[in-house]
C-alpha positions as CSV (number, residue, x, y, z in Angstrom):
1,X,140.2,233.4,80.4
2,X,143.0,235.7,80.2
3,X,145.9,235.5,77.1
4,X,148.8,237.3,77.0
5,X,152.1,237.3,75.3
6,X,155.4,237.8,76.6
7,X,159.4,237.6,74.5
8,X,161.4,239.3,72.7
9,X,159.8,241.4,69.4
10,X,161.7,241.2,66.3
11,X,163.7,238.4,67.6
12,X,165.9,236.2,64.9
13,X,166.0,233.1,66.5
14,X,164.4,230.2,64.3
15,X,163.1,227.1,65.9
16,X,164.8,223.8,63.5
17,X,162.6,221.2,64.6
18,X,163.5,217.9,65.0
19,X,162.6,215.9,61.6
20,X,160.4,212.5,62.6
21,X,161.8,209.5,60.5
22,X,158.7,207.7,58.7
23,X,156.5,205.6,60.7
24,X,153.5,204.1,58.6
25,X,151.4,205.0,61.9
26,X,152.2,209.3,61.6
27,X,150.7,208.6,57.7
28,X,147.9,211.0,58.1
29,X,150.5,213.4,60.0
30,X,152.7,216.1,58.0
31,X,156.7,214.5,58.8
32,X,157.5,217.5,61.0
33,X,154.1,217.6,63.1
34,X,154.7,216.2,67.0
35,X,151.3,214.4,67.7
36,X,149.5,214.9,71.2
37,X,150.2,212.9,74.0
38,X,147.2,211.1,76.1
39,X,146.7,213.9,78.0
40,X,146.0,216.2,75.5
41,X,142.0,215.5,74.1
42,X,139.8,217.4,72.1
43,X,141.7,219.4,70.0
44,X,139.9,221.7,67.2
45,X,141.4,224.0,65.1
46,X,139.6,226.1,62.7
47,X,139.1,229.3,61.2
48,X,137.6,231.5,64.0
49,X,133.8,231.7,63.0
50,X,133.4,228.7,60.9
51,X,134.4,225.6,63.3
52,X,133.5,223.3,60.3
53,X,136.5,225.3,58.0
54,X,140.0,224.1,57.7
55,X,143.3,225.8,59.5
56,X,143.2,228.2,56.1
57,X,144.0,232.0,56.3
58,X,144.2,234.6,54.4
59,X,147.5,237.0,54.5
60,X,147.1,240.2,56.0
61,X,143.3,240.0,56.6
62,X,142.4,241.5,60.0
63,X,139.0,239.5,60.2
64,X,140.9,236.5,59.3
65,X,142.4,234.5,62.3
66,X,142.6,230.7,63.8
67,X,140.8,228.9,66.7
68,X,142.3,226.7,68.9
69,X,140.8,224.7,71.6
70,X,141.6,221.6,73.4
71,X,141.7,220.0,77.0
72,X,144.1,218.4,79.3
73,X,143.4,215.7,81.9
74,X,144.5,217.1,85.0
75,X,143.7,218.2,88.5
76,X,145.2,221.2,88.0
77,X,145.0,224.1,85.6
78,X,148.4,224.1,83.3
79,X,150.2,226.5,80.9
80,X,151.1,226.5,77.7
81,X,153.2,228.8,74.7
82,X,153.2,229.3,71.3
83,X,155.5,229.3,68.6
84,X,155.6,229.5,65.1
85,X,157.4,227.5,62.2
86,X,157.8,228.2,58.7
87,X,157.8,225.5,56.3
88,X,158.4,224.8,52.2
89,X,155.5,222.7,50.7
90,X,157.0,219.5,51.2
91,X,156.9,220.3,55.4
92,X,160.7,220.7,55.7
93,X,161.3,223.6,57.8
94,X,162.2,227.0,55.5
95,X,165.7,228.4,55.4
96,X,163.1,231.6,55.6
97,X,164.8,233.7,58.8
98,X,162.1,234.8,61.6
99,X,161.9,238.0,61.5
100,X,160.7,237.4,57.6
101,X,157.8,235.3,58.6
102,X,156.7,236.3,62.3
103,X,156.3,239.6,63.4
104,X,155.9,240.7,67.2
105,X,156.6,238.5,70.1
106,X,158.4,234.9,69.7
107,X,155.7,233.2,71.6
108,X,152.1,233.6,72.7
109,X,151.4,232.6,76.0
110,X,148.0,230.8,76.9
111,X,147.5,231.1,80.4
112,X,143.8,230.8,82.2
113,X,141.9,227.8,81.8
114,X,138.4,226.9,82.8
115,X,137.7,224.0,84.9
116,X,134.9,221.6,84.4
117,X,131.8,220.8,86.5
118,X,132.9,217.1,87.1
119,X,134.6,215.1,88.8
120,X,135.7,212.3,87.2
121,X,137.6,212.5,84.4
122,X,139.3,216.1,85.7
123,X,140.2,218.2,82.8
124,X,140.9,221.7,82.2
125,X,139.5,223.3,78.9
126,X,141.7,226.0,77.0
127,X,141.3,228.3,73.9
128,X,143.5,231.0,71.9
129,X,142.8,232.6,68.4
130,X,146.0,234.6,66.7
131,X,146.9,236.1,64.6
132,X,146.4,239.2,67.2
133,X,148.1,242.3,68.0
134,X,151.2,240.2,69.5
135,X,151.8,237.7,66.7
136,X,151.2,238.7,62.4
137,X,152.4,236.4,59.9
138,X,154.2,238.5,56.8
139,X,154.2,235.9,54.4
140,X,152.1,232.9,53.1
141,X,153.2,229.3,53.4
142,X,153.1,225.8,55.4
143,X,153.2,226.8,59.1
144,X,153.3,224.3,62.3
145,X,151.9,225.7,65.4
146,X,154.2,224.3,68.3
147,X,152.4,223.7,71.7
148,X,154.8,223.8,74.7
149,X,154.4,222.8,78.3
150,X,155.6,226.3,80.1
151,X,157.7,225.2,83.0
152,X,159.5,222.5,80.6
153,X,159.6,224.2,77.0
154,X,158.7,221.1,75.8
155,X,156.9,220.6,72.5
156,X,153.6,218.8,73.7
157,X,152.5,218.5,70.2
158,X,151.7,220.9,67.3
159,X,149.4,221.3,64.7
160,X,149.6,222.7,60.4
161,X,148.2,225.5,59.2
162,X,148.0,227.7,55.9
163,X,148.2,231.3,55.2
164,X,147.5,231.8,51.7
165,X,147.9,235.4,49.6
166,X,144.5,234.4,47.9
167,X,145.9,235.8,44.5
168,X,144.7,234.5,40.9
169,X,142.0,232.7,40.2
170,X,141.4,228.8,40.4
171,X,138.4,225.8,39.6
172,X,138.8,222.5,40.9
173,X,136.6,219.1,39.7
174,X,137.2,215.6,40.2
175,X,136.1,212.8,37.7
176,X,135.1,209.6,38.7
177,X,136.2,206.5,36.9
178,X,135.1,203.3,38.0
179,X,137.0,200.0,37.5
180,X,140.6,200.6,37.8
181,X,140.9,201.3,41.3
182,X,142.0,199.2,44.5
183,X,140.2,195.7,43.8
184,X,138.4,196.7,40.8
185,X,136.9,200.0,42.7
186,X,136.8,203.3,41.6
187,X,139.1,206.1,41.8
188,X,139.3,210.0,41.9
189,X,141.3,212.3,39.8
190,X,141.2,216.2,40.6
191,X,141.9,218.2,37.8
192,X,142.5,222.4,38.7
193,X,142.8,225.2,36.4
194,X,144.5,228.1,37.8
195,X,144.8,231.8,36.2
196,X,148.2,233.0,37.5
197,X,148.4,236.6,38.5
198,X,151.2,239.0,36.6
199,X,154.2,238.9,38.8
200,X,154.5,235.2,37.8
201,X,157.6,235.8,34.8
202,X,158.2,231.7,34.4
203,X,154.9,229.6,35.4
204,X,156.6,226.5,34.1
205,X,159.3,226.7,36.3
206,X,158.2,228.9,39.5
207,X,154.5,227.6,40.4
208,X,153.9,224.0,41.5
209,X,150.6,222.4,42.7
210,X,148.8,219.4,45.0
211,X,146.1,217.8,46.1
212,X,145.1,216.5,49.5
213,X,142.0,214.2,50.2
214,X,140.4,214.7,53.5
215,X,142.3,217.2,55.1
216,X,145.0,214.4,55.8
217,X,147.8,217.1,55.3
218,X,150.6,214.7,55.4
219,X,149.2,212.9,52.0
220,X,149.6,215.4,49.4
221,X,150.1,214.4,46.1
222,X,152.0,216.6,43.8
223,X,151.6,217.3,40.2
224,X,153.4,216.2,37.3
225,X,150.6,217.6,34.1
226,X,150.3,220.6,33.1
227,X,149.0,222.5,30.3
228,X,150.0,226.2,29.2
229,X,148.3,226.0,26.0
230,X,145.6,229.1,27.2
231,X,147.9,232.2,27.4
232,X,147.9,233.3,31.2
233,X,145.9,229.7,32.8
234,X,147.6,226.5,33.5
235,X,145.8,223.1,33.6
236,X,147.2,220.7,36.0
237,X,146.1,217.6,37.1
238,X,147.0,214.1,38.7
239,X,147.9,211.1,36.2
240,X,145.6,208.2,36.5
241,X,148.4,206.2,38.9
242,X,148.3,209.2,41.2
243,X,144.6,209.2,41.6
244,X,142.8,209.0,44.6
245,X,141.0,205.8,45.7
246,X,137.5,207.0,46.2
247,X,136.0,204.9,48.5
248,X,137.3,205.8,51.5
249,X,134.7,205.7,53.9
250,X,134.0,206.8,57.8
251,X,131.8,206.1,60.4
252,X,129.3,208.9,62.0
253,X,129.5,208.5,65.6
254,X,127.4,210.7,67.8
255,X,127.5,210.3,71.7
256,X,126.2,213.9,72.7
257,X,123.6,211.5,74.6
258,X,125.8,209.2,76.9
259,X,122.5,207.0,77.9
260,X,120.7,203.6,76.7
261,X,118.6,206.3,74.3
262,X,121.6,206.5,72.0
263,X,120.7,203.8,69.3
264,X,124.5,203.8,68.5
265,X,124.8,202.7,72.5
266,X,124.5,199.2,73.2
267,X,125.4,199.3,76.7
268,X,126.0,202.1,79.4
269,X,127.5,202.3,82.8
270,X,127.0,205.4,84.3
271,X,130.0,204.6,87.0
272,X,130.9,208.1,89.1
273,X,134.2,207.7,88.7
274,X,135.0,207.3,84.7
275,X,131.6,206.4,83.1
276,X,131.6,203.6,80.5
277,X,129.7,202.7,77.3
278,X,130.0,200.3,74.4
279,X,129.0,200.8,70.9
280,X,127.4,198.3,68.9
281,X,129.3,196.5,66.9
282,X,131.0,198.0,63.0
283,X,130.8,195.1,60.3
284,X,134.0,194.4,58.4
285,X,133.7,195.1,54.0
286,X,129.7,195.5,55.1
287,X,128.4,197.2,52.0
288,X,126.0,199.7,53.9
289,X,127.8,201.0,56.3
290,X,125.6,201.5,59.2
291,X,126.1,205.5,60.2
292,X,128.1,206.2,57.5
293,X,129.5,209.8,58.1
294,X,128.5,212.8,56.3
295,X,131.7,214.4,57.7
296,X,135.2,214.4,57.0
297,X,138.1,214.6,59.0
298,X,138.3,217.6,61.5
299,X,135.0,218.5,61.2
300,X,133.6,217.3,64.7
301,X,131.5,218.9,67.5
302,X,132.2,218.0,71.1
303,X,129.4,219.2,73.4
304,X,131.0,222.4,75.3
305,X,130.5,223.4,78.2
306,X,131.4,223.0,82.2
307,X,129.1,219.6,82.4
308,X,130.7,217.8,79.8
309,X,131.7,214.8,80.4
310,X,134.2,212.5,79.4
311,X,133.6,208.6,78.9
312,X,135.4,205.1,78.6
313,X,134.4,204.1,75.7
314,X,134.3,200.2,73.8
315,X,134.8,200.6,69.8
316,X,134.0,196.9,68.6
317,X,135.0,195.6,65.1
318,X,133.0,192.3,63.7
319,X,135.3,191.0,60.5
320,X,132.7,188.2,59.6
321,X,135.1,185.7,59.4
322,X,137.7,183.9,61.0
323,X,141.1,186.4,60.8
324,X,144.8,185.5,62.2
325,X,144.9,186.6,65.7
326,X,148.2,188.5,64.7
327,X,146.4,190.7,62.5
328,X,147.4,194.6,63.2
329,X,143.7,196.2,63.4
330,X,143.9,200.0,64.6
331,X,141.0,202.6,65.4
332,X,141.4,206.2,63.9
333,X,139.6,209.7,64.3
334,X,139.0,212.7,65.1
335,X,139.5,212.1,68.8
336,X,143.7,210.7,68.5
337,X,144.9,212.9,65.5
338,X,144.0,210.0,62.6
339,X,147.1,208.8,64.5
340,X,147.1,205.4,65.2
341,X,148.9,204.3,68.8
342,X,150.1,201.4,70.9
343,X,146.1,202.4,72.6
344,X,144.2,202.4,69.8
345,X,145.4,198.9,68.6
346,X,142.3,196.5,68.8
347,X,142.5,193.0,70.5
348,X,140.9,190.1,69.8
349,X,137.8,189.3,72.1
350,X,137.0,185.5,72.1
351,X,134.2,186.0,74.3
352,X,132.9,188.5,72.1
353,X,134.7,187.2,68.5
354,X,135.2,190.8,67.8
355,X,138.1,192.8,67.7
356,X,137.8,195.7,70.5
357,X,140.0,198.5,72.2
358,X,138.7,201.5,74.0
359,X,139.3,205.3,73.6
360,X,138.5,208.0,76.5
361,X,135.9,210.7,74.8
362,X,134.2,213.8,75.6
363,X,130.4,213.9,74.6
364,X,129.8,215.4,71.3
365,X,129.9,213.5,67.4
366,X,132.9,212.4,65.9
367,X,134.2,210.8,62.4
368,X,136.5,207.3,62.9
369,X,137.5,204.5,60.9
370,X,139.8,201.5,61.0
371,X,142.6,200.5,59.4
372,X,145.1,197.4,59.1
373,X,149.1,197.7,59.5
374,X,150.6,195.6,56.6
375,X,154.1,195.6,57.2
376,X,155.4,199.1,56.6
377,X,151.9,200.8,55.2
378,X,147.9,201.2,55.9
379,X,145.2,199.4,54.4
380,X,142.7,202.3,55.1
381,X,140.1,200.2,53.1
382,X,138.9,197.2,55.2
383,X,135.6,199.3,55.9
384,X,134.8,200.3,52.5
385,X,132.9,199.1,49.7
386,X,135.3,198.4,46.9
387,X,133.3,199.4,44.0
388,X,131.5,201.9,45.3
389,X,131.9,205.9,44.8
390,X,132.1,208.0,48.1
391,X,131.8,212.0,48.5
392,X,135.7,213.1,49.3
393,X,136.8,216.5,50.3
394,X,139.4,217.6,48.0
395,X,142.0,220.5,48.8
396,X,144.0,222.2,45.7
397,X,147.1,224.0,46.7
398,X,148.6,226.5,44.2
399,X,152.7,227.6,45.4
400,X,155.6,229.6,43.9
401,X,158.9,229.1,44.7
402,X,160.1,232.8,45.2
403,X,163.4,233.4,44.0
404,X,164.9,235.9,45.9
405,X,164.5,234.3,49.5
406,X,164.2,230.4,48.0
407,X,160.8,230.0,49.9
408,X,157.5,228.1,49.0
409,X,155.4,231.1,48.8
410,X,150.9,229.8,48.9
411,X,149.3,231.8,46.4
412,X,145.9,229.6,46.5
413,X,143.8,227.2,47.9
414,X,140.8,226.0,47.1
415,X,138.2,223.0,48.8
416,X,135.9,221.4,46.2
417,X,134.2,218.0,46.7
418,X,133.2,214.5,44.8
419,X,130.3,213.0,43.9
420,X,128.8,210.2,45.1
C-alpha cells in the first residue's frame, strides 16, 4: 500500500462545511459529521497501537497518531483524500484560519488498496495513520476528518477526532442512584475534578467542561456546577436532570465463525454469490439479555485479512407482545455509524411475528442495539432492563476558550467507567 500527499503547504484556504439540520436519526452523530454511504463498511478509527482506544491524541507527540481503516464495495480499487476541519466544542466549524491549525499539505492522499481473496461481495480494503511528515496539527481541539472521493471532491463521509494538550490534572467517578431514572430506573451522574494549570488567569470564565456516554460524540452534555472553593481545582459535575440514564444496554455479536457452529447462528446459507445467515432471535425489555456486550461503541474487531468475507445478514427482534405494525423499530451498531437508515428500519414478519431487516457484514464481533423513532426523538431503551445498573464508558472533556484567537482550545480528557 503506498500513501502519499500532494497540495499546496501553508495554504489558507478553510473548508466551511455544510451545517446538517437536526434529524433525530444523526443523534449519535456530531451535527457537522457526513455519515458513510452503503458502500463504505467497516470503518475503525483508533489511536494507532491500541485499536480498542478512542480517536484521542495528544498535541505535538511524535508516537501519538490515528488509524484509519475501512472498505469499499467495488470491483475496482478507488481513491480517496483527506482534509482537515477545525471545530469549537459545540462542533461548529472554528473561525480558527488554516494555517493556525494544519500544518503541511491541504490534503493527504490515500491511494493503494488491497483487494480481497473473494468473490462475492468485491471489496477493496484501505488504511492511513497521520499525523505524518505531510500533515501536523498545531493546536488542540474538535477536528472532523473529511473523506473525499478523488475524481469528484466529494465528501463521502467524515469522522471526529480530538487532539488534546494533556495539561493539568483531572479524576472522574460516576455515582449511581437508583429510582429516579427513565421508569423508575437508575441513573448516572459523573462528577470530575480538574487541577487547572497556571496560564489559566479566569477559570470561572475561560474553562468549560462535558461529558459523553459511550463515545456517542454528538451527545455531550455540558456543565452547569462548579466549585472553586480549593484554591487552584474546580469541581464540576452534572445536575441530577442532566444525568445519564444508566441502563443502556448492547448486544455482543460475534460472527468471526460464519457456520451452524456459531450458537448466535440459527441458520446459514453458504450461497457463492453473497452468503446468508440469520441470527436467533433478540427478546424485547428481556431482563437477561442474552450476549449482553462487554463492549462499547467503536470497540469492534472485524476479522482482517484477504479471505474475509462479507455476509447478508437477518437481525430479528421478538417484542413479546402484540405492537402496532406502524411502530418505527431501527437496528444500530458498530457496522452503520450508530446511524439509523431507511435500511436499517425493521419490518414486521407475520410469518415469523418478529420484526426483521438485514445488514451486509464482514466476519468479526460487533456491538448493536435497537431503538424506536417516537416522533422527533429515540427511545434507545426498548432492550434494557429499567431498573437495572449497567457498566457505561464515560468521557470527561476539559476546554478553554482562548482569548486571543476566540477558539475552544482541549486541555484534557479523561475515560473512566461505571459500575455495574
Amino acid at each position: 500500500m503506498a500513501l502519499a500527499s500532494v497540495g499546496c503547504s501553508g495554504s489558507s484556504e478553510v473548508i466551511k462545511k455544510r451545517e446538517v439540520p437536526f434529524n433525530p436519526l444523526n443523534a449519535y452523530l456530531p451535527p457537522s459529521q457526513v455519515p458513510a454511504p452503503q458502500s463504505i463498511k467497516t470503518i475503525q478509527f483508533f489511536r494507532t497501537g491500541y485499536p480498542e482506544a478512542p480517536p484521542i491524541i495528544r498535541l505535538n507527540r511524535s508516537d501519538d497518531r490515528l488509524t484509519l481503516k475501512f472498505d469499499e464495495l467495488s470491483v475496482v480499487g478507488g481513491q480517496f483524500y483527506l482534509t482537515f476541519t477545525h471545530h469549537n466544542k459545540d462542533w461548529s466549524v472554528s473561525n480558527l484560519p488554516f494555517d493556525l491549525y494544519q500544518a503541511g499539505f491541504f490534503e493527504l492522499n490515500l491511494v493503494g488498496s488491497i483487494r480481497n481473496k473473494i468473490n462475492r461481495p468485491e471489496y477493496f480494503s484501505y488504511e492511513i495513520s497521520f499525523p505524518n511528515k505531510d500533515v501536523r496539527f498545531l493546536t488542540s481541539g474538535n477536528f472532523m476528518a473529511h473523506i473525499h472521493d478523488f475524481q469528484t471532491g466529494k465528501i463521502l463521509f467524515s469522522l471526529p477526532f480530538f487532539v488534546i494538550e494533556d495539561v493539568g490534572e483531572m479524576d472522574a467517578f460516576v455515582e449511581t442512584i437508583f429510582n429516579i431514572g427513565r421508569n423508575g430506573g437508575a441513573i448516572h451522574q459523573p462528577f470530575g475534578i480538574y487541577e487547572y494549570p497556571d496560564f489559566i488567569d479566569f477559570p470561572q470564565v475561560d474553562l468549560s467542561y462535558s461529558f459523553i456516554q459511550n463515545r456517542f460524540w454528538g451527545k455531550a452534555k455540558n456543565m452547569f456546577r462548579f466549585d472553586f472553593s480549593n484554591p487552584g481545582q474546580i469541581n464540576f459535575h452534572l445536575s441530577r436532570d442532566q444525568a445519564f440514564q444508566g441502563n443502556f444496554d448492547f448486544i455482543d455479536l460475534n460472527i468471526s465463525r460464519l457456520d451452524l457452529s456459531n450458537p448466535q447462528v440459527e441458520n446459514w446459507v453458504p450461497d457463492p454469490d453473497l452468503p446468508r445467515l440469520r441470527l436467533l432471535e433478540d427478546l424485547l425489555n428481556f431482563k437477561t439479555i442474552r450476549n449482553r456486550s462487554t463492549l462499547v461503541t467503536g470497540i469492534y474487531e472485524p476479522v482482517d485479512g484477504r479471505s474475509s468475507q462479507y455476509a447478508q445478514v437477518t437481525f430479528a427482534l421478538n417484542t413479546g407482545r402484540f405492537t402496532p405494525e406502524d411502530k418505527s423499530y431501527y437496528l444500530v451498531g458498530d457496522f452503520n455509524q450508530w446511524r439509523p437508515g431507511t435500511a436499517d428500519k425493521l419490518r414486521f414478519n407475520s410469518e415469523t411475528s418478529n420484526w426483521e431487516t438485514q445488514a451486509l457484514l464482514k466476519q468479526g464481533r460487533y456491538a448493536y442495539t435497537y431503538v424506536e423513532q417516537v416522533g422527533n426523538e429515540l427511545n434507545e431503551f426498548i432492550l434494557s432492563d429499567d431498573l437495572t445498573s449497567r457498566r457505561q464508558e464515560y468521557t470527561a472533556f476539559v476546554y478553554y476558550f482562548d482569548p486571543e484567537f476566540n477558539y475552544h482550545r482541549l486541555l484534557k480528557a479523561l475515560i473512566f467507567n461505571s459500575e455495574e
